[in-house]
C-alpha positions in Angstrom: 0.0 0.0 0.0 3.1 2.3 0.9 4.4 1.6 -2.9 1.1 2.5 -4.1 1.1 6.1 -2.4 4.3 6.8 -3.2 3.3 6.1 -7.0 0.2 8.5 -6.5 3.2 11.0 -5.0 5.3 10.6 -7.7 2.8 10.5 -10.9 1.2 13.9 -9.7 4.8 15.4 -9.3 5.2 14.1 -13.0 2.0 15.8 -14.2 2.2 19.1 -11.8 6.0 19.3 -13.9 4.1 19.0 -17.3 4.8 16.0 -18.2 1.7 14.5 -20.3 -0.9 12.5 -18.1 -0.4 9.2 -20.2 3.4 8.7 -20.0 3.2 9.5 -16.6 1.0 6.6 -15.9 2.8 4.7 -18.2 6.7 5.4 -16.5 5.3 5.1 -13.0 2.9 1.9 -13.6 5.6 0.2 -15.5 8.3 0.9 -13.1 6.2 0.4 -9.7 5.5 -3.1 -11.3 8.8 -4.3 -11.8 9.6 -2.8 -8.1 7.0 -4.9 -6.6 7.6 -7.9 -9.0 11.5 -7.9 -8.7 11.7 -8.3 -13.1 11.2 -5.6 -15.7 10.7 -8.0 -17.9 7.7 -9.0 -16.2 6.5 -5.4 -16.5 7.6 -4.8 -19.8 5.4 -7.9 -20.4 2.4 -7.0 -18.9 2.6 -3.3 -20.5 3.0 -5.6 -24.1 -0.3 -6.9 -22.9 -2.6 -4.0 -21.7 -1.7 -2.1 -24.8 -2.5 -5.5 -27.2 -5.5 -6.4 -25.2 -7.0 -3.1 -24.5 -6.2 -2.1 -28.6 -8.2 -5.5 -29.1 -11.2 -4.0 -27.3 -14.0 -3.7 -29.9 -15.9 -1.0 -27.6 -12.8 1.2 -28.4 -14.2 1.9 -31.9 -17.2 3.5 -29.9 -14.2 6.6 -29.5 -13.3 7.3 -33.0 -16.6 7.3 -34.0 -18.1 9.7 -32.0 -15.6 12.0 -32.2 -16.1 12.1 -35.7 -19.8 12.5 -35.6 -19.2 15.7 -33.5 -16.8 16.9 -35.5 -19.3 16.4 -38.6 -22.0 18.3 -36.8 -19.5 21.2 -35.8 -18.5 21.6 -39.2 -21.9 21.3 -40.7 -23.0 24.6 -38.9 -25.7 23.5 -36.8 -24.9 25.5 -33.7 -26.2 28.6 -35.2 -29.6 26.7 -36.7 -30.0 25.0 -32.9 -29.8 28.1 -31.0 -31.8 30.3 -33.2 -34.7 27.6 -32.7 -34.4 27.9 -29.4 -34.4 31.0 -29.0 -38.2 31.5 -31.1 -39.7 29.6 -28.5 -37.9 30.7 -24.8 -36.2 34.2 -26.2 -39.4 36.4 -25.1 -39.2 35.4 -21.4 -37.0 37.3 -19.2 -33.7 35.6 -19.5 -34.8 34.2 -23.0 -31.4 34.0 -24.9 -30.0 32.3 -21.4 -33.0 29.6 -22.0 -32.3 29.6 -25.3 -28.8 28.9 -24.6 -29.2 26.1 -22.4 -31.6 24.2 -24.6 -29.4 24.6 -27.7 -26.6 23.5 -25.8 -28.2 20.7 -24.7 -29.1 19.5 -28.1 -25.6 20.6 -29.8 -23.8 18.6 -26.9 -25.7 15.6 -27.4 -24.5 15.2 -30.5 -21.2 16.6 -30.4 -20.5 14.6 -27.1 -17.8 16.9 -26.0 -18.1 19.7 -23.4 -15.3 21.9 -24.5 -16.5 22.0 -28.0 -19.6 22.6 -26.9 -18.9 25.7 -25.1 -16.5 26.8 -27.7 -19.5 26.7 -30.4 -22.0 28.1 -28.4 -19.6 30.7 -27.1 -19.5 32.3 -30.9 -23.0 31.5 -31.3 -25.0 32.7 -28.0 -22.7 35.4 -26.5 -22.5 37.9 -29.5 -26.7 38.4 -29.6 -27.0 38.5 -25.6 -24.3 41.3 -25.2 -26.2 43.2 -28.1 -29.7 43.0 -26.4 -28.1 44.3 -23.0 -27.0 41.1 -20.8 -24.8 40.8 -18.2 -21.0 39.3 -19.1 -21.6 37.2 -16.2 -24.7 35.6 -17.3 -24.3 35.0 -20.7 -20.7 34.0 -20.2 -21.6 32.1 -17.6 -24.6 30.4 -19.4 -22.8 28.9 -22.2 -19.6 27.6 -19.9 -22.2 25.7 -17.7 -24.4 24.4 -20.3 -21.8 23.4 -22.5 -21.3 20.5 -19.3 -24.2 18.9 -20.9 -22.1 17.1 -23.3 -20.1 15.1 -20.5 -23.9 13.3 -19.3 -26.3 13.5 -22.2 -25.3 10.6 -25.0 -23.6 9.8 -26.9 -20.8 10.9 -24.5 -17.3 10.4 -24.8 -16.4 10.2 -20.7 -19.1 7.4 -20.4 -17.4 5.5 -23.0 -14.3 6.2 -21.7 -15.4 5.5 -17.8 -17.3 2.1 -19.8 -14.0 0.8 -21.0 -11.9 1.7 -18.1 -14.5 -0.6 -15.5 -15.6 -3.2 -18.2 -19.6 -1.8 -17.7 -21.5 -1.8 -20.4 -21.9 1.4 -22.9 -25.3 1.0 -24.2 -26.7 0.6 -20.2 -24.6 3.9 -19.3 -25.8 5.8 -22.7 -29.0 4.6 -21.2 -29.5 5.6 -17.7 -27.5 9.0 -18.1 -30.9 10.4 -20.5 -32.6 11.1 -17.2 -30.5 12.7 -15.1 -29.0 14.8 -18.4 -32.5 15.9 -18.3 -32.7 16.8 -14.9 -29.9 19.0 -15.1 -30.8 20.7 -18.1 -34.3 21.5 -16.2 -31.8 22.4 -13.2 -29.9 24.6 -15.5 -33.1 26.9 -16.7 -34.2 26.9 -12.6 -31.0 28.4 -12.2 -31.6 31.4 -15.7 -35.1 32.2 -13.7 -33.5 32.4 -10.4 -30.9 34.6 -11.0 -32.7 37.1 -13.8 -35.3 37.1 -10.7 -32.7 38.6 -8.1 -30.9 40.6 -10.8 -34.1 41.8 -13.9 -31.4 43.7 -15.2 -29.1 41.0 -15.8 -31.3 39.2 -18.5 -34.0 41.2 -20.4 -37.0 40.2 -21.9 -36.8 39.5 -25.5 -39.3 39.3 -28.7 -42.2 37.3 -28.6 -42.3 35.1 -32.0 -45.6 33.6 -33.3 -46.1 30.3 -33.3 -45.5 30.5 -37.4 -42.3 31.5 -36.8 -42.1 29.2 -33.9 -42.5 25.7 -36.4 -40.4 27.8 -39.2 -37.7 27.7 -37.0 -37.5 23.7 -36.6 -37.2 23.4 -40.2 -33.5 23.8 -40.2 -32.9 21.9 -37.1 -34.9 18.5 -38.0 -31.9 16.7 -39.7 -30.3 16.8 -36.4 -32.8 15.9 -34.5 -33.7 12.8 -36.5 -29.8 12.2 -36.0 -30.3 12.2 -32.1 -33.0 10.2 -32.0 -31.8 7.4 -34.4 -28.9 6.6 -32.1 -30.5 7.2 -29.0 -33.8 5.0 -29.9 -32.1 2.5 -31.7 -29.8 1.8 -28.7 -32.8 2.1 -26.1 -35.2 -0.7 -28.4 -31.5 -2.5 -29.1 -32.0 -2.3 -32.6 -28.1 -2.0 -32.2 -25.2 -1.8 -30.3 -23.0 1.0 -29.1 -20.4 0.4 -31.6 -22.7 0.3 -34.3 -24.5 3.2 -33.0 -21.2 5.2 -33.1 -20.9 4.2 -36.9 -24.4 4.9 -37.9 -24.2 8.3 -35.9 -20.7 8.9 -37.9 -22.4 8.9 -41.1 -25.5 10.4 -40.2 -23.6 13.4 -39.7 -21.7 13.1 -42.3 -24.8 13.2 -44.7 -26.1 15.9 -42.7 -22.6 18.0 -44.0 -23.5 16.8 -47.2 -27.0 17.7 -47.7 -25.9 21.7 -46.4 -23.1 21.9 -48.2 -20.8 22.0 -45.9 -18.7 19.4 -46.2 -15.8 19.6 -48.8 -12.9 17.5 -49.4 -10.7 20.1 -47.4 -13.3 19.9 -44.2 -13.6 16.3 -44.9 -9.7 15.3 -44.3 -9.8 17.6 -41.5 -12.1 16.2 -39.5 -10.9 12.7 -40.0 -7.2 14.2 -39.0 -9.0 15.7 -35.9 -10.3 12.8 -35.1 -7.3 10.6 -35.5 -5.3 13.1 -33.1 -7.9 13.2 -30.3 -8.0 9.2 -30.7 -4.7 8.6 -30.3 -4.3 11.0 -27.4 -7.5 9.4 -25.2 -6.2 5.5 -26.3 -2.5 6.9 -24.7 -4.2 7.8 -21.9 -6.3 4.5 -21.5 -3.3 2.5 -22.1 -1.3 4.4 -19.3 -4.6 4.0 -17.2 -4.5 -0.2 -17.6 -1.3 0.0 -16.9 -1.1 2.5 -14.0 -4.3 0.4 -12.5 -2.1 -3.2 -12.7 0.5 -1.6 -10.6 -2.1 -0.2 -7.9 -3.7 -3.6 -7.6 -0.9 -5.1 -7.5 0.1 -2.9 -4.5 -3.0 -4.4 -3.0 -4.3 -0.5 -2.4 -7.5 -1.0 -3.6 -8.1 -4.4 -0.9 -6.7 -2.0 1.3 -9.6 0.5 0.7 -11.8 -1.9 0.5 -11.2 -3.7 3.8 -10.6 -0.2 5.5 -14.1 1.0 4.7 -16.0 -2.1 5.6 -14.4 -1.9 9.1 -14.9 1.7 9.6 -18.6 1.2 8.5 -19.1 3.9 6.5 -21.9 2.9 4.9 -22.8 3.8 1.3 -24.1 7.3 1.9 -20.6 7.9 3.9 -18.8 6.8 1.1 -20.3 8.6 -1.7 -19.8 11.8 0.3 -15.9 10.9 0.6 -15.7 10.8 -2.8 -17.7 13.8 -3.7 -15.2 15.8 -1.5 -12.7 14.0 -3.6 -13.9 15.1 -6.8 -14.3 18.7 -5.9 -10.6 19.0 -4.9 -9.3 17.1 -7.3 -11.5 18.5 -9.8 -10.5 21.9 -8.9 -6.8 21.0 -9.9 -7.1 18.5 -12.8 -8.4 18.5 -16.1 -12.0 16.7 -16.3 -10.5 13.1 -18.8 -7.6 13.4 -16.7 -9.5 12.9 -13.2 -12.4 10.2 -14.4 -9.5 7.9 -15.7 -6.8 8.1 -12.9 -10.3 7.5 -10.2 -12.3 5.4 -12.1 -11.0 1.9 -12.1 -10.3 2.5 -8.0 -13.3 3.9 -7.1 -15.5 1.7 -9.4 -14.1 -1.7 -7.3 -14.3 0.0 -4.1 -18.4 1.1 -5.0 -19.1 -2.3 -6.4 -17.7 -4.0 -3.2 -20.1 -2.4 -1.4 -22.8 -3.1 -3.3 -23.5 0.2 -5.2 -25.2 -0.6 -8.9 -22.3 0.0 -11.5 -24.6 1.8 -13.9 -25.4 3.9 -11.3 -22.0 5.1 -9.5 -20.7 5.5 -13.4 -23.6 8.2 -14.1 -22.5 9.3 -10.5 -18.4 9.6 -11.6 -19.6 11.6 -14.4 -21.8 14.2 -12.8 -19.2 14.7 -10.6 -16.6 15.4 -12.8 -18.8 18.1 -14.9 -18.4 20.0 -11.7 -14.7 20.1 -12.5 -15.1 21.7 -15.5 -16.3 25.3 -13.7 -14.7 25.3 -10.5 -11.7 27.5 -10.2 -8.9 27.2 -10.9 -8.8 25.0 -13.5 -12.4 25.0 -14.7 -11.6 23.9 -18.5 -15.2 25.7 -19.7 -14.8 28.9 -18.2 -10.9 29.2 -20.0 -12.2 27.9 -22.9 -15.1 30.5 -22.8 -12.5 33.1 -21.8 -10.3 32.4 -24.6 -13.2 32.7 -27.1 -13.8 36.7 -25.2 -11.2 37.7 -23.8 -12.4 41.1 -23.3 -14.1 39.3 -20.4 -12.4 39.1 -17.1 -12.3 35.5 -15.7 -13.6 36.5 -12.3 -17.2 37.8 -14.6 -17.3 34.1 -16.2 -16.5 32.3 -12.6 -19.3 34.6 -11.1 -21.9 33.7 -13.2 -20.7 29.9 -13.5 -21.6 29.9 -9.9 -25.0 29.4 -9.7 -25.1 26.9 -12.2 -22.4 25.0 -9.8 -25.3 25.3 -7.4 -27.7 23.5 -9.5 -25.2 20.4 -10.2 -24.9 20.0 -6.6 -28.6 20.2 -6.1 -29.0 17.4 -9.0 -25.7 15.3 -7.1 -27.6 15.4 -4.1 -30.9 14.7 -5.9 -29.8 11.8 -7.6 -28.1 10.3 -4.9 -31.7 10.6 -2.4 -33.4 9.2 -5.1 -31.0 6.8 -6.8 -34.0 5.1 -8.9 -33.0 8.0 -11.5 -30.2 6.4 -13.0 -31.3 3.3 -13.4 -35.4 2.9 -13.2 -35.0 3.1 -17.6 -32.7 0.2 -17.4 -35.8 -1.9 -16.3 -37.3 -1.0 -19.6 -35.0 -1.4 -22.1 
């Protein structure tokens, strides 16, 4: 257990240095094995193995796939077509283009998948019209950073892959139980517009009323997508087919949808699919350095350590999950959001299981936990990449108004955890 927190010790000196996040798992996983083992050969062995087993993995194509499909949708220009629908049905109540926001962004990360692009989209989108009709920097800043969240819970969603092949839980049951409480913190998410343009009117103003004409004109441009979403979505919930296949289909379906606007040329084409080959290669370093970084703590016998410690302190589960959430908040505070859910996951994934906490459930858990992360200071990975998008903005504004959305994601943490038949009563249907 000693060799194990001296690896912890070391690999966040290694990262804090800036040394990447995967070779740092890699160097000290490979090395703390052959410590404990006596042999490199054995640990050059077993890091052979990971990487040939876990390249093996068929739920890995899951990745590449839906990092294409977002990059599709990004480059097709739907942002713009999402949020001005939105906006012609939420835009004349007070704090409209914030509503507005939230839904778009709800819709936009669903497909993309991704948080940071998300917020990067939206942030050229949504943040131009709200500063020309009079809103606060701290709201609509703040707005699109929080929203853009969203794409870590609602599916297709790259961390619930990534948390699915890091524990071995199925994809298709994590894509399934996260629709809920993605939901839930969308609602959340507008509570939070209306009660903060209630305490401050002159933060969000009310905007122009559209008729309902304009209303159903406005979904015209927006269906393709929306047909997109709920092919993948329904087709996994009826098990028409899997995750990996889902992935594909959703790949070309956005692909078509670049097509059909005109958006997609040869140039855009081999740019995305050298985007995506990057960003693959990065995350399947990083899972490789995870595998191996996890042998080497099991190995330490840490996690029976953890395991056997709790059950004699008697924690029970509610005791547990709040360790962790104080975990997540401090770590969260210091790491970047991939970074955190694959150095914790496989640990505190065995540790939850041993106490009898539903997989599906404690992975939808990881994951709300970890879009906390992504606005708390310092490193809250939204609000810089909000702040790099407008940097006329001071970083305090965008913290401020990220706050009370922080709020409503520990109101829908605690929510979910009283009532844990959120995440998982849709599991009993499909």
């Amino acid at each position: 257990m000693i060799a194990s927190l001296i690896g912890f010790g070391i690999l966040f000196l290694l990262a804090f240095a800036g040394v990447p996040l995967a070779f740092a798992m890699l160097i000290v996983g490979t090395i703390g094995f052959a410590l404990l083992r006596g042999s490199f050969e054995s640990a050059y062995s077993m890091l052979a193995q990971q990487v040939v087993d876990a390249s093996a993995n068929d739920g890995m194509a899951v990745l590449p796939m839906f990092i294409l499909m977002g990059l599709f949708v990004h480059k097709s220009d739907l942002s713009e077509d999402l949020y001005k629908a939105a906006n012609a049905w939420l835009g004349h109540l007070r704090g409209g283009l914030a509503h507005a926001t939230v839904a778009a962004c709800a819709i936009f990360a669903a497909i993309s998948g991704s948080s940071i692009a998300t917020a990067a989209t939206m942030s050229k989108v949504a943040i131009p019209p709200m500063r020309r009709l009079g809103y606060h920097d701290a709201l609509s800043c703040g707005s699109v950073a929080s929203a853009g969240v969203l794409g870590v819970l609602i599916p297709p969603s790259v961390p619930l892959v990534v948390y699915g092949l890091l524990t071995n839980t199925d994809i298709r049951q994590l894509f399934i139980a996260a629709i809920v409480p993605g939901l839930m913190l969308a609602l959340l998410f507008v509570i939070a517009v209306v009660g903060v343009v209630t305490l401050r009117p002159e933060w969000g103003p009310t905007g122009e009323r559209k008729s309902w004409q304009e209303r159903f004109a406005s979904l015209k441009s927006v269906w393709m997508v929306l047909v997109l979403f709920v092919a993948i979505i329904g087709g996994l919930y009826a098990g028409i087919f899997t995750a990996t296949e889902s992935a594909g289909i959703g790949a070309s379906g956005a692909l078509l949808i670049g097509v059909l606007r005109r958006k997609m040329t040869w140039p855009t084409l081999f740019e995305c699919l050298k985007d995506t080959a990057r960003t693959t290669a990065m995350i399947f370093t990083i899972v490789f350095g995870a595998f191996v970084f996890a042998n080497f703590i099991t190995l330490s016998g840490l996690t029976a350590a953890l395991i056997d410690m709790l059950q004699q302190q008697n924690m029970g589960t509610l005791g547990l999950l709040l360790m962790m959430m104080v975990i997540y908040l401090i770590l969260g505070a210091l790491m970047e959001s991939l970074s955190l859910l694959i150095l914790t996951a496989p640990i505190f994934h065995a540790i939850a299981t041993s106490v009898g906490i539903h997989p599906i459930w404690f992975g939808i858990f990881v994951v709300m936990m970890i879009e906390i992360g992504l606005l708390t200071p310092p490193v809250g990975m939204n609000v810089f990449t909000v702040k790099t998008m407008n940097p006329d903005v001071p970083i305090r504004t965008i913290f401020k108004g990220s706050m009370p959305f922080v709020a409503a994601n520990m109101v829908g943490v605690g929510v979910f955890i009283a009532f844990p038949i959120i995440g998982v009563f849709l599991l009993r249907w499909f």
